[in-house]
N, C-alpha and C positions, 0 to 999 in steps of 0.2 A: 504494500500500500504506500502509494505517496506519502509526502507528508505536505500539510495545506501551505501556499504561500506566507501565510501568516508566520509558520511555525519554523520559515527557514532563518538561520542566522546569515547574517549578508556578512563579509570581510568589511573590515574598516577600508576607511578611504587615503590612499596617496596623493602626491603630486599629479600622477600621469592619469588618475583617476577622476579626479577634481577636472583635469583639463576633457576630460572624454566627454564626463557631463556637459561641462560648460557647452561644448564642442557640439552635442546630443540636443544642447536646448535651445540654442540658438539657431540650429537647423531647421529645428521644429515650428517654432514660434516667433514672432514679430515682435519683439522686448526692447527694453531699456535697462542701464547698468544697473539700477537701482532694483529694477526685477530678477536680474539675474543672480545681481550677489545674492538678495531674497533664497532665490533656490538653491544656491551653493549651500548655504548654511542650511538650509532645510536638510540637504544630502548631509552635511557634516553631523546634524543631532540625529540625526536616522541610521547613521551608520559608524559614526565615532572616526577618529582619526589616527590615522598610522604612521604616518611621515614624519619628521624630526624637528622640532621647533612647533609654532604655530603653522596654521595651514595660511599659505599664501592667497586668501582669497581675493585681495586688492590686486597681487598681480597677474591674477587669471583674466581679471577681468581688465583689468587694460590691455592685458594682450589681446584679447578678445576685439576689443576696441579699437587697439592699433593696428588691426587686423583689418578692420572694417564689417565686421560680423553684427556691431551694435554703433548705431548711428543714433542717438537720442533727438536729434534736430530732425534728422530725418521722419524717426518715427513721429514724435511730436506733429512736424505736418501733413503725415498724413491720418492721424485720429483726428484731425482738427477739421481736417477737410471733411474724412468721413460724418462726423456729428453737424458740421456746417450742412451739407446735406440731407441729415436727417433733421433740421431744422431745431438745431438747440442752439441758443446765446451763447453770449461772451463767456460768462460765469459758471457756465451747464460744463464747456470745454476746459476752462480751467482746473475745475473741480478732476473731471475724469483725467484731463496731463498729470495734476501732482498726485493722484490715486496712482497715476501711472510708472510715479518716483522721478515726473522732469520736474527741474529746477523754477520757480515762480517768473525771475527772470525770462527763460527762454518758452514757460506759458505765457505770457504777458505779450508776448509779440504775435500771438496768435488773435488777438482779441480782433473782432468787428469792425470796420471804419459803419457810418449809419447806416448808410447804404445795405452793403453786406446784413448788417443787424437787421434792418428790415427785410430783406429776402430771407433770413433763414426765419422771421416770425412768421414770414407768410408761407412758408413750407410749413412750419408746424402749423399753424392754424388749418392748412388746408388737409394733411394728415389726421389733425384734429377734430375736422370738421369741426371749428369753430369760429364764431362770428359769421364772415363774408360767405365761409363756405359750410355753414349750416344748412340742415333742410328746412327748418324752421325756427323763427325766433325764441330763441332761451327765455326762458324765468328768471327769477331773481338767483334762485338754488344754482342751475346750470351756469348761470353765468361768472355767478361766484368759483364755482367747482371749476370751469374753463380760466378764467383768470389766475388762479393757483397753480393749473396745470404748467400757463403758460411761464412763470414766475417759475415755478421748480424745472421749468424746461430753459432755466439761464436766462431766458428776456427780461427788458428791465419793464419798470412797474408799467409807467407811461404807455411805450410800445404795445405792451398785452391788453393793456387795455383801450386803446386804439383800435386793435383787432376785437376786443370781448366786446364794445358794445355798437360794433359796425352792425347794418342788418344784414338781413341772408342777403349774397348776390352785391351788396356796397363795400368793394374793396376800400382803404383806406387810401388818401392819396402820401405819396412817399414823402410830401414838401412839407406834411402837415405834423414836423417834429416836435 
């Protein structure tokens, strides 16, 4: 009889090992340094360590980086892109960058000029079928419940509401900031 994955003991981790991971996760997935060290360390209490001194996990990951395997700019624009698309604000994207471990700085350059900020409320509104692109005019309740959405979707107060209490079919005009 086997015995269940749970119940196998795994060898601690080396140098060459640490670097396989890194090497195994950055293949896999679209990450930032801040993610990756995340996992290293996860692999280090999981499995304990064998190699001599501390584990170098600062310099796996620059190598990794100097490598060009982890581009945090890069990813950075394009989560920014991708949520601009799905119609989240300024503050929706910054939120999901520093969850992502990028730096406030290099989120902050991502932020909306107006423009931008109003096309992505009008994607979400229109996702949302809210306001303009309701089937019918809200209540007080939906309206309320649509302008929170819009507000936890990153837009700022003004904007969302702009769109909450447009009617069905009267998009809001862009000029009217």
């Amino acid at each position: 009889m086997r015995p269940s994955p749970r119940n196998v003991t795994r060898s601690p981790l080396d140098a060459a090992a640490l670097n396989r991971f890194a090497l195994a996760y950055v293949g896999r997935y679209a990450t930032t340094q801040a993610k990756l060290a995340t996992y290293l360390q996860r692999k280090l209490r999981e499995r304990g360590w064998e190699g001599e001194g501390d584990p170098p996990l600062d310099a796996v990951v620059a190598r990794i980086v100097e490598a060009g395997y982890v581009d945090d700019a890069a990813f950075a624009a394009a989560r920014s892109g991708t949520l601009t698309r799905r119609g989240f604000g300024s503050r929706r994207i910054g939120q999901a960058l520093s969850a992502e471990g990028i730096d406030r700085e290099l989120a902050a350059s991502f932020d909306h000029d107006a423009d931008a900020a109003f096309t992505a409320a009008e994607t979400f509104a229109r996702r949302r079928r809210i306001g303009p692109y309701a089937i019918a005019a809200a209540d007080d309740a939906a309206r309320r419940k649509a302008l929170s959405a819009m507000v936890r979707g990153g837009h700022g107060f003004a904007l969302a509401r702009r769109f909450v209490d447009s009617a069905p079919g009267e998009v809001p005009d862009r000029e009217d900031r």
